[in-house]
N, C-alpha and C positions, 0 to 999 in steps of 0.2 A: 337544512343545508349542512349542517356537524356531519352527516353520512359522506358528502362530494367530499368535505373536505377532508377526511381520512383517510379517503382513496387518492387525493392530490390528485397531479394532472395522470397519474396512470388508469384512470378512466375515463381519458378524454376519446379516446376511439370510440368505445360503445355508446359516450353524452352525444358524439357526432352523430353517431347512424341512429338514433332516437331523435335529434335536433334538426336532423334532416327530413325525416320520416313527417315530424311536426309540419314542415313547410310542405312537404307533397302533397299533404293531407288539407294542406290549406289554410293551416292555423297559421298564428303572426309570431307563436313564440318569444313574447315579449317577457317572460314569467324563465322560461329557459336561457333568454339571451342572459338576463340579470344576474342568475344563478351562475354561470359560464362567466359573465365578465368578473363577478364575486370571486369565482377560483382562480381566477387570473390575477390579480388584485392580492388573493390572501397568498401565494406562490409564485410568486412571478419567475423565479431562475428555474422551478419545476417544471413551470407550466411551459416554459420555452421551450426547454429541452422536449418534451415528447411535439408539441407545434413544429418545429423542425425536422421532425421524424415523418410526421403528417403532411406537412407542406410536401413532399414527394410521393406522394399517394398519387396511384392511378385513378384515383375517383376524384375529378373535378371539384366537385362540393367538397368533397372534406377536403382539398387545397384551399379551397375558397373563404371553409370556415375558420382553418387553421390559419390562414391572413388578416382575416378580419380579427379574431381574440387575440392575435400575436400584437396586434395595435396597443392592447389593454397591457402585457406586459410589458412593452417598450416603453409607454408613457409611464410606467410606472418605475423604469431605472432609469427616467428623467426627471424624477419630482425628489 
């Protein structure tokens, strides 16, 4: 995990089009979600900012997934 997290969230595009790819493929990506919600969690003001940028994607999934991890760092400027 030390690799994700020195690239912060400014490698959350490419986690996406490989986290997506996971699920076309049919996998459950429970092993990627964890790692994804871990970077959310260890960076949350990082990770929001590029989530924001992606929440406006023409690509439906990566809006989707950008929704869903953006959960992990909201609860996390709640706690």
């Amino acid at each position: 995990m030390a690799p994700v997290r020195a690239c912060g969230g400014s490698a959350l595009p490419e986690l996406f089009q490989a986290y997506q790819r996971g699920f076309d493929e049919g996998h459950d990506n429970d092993g990627f979600s964890a790692a994804l919600i871990e970077l959310a969690l260890a960076d949350p003001d990082g990770v929001r900012g590029v989530l924001e940028a992606l929440s406006k994607s023409g690509d439906a999934a990566v809006r989707q997934n950008a929704a869903w991890l953006m959960e992990f760092c909201d609860n996390q400027r709640d706690a």
